[in-house]
N, C-alpha and C positions, 0 to 999 in steps of 0.2 A: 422824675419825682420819686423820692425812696417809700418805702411802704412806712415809714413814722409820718410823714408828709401825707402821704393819700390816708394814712388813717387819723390824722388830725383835720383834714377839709370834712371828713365822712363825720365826725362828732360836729363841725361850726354846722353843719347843714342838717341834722339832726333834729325839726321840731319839738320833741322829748329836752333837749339839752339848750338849746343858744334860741336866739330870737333876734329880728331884724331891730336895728339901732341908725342913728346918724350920728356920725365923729365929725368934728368940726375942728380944725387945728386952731392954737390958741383961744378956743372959743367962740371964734368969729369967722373963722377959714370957711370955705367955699366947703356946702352939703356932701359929706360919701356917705352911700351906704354899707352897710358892715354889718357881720351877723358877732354879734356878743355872747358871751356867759356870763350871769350877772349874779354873784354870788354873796351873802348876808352872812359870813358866821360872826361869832362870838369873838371878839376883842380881850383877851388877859392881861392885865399891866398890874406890874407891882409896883407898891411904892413904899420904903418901908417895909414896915409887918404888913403892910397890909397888900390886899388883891383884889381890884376891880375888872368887872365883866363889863364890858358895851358892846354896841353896835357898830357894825363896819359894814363897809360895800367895797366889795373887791368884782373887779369886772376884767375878763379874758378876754382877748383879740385875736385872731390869727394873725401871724405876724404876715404872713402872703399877701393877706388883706390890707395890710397899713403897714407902709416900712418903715416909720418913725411915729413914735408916743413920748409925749412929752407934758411935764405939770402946767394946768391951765386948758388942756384941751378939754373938751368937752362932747356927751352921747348924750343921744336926747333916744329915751327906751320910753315907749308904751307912755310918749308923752309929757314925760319926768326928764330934766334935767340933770348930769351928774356931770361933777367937774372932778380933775385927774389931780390929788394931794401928789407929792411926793415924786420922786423917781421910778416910771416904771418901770420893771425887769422882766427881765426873758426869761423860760424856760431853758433846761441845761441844751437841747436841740434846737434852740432857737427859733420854735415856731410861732409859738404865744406868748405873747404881752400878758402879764398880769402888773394891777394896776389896783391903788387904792383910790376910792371916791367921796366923795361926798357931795347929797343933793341940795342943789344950788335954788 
């Protein structure tokens, strides 16, 4: 395991940073568990002159953790439901899935 690798598992395990979830492939796939980062910023879109702010949920995976992410899948965090919009992407090292959501 290279030191980018042991220092990405050392951040998913981090109680300060990620927290226990369940991914479910297509939404209905057989329970894993998997530690997430579940992250809320600000959304910028223009349209036009003009520029709107919203809400977004973007949620990290270690890739170690789950070798395939795909739209439709679904984490169930602290309860809440969140389904995978879009095509996730990896990081340029390939360790983490980032992923946009929305709760279902």
């Amino acid at each position: 395991m290279s030191a980018f690798a042991s220092a990405t598992a050392a951040l998913f395990r981090d109680p300060n940073l990620a927290q226990d979830a369940v991914w479910r492939s297509g939404g209905a796939g057989a329970p894993m568990a998997v530690r997430v980062m579940l992250r809320r910023p600000d959304a910028v879109s223009g349209f036009g002159e003009g520029r709107f702010v919203t809400d977004s949920v973007m949620i990290d995976v270690e890739c170690a953790a789950l070798g395939a992410l795909a739209p439709g899948d679904t984490f169930e965090i602290a309860g809440v439901i969140y389904e995978v919009r879009g095509e996730p992407v990896r990081d340029a090292l390939r360790h983490v899935w980032k992923a946009e959501a929305r709760e279902v």
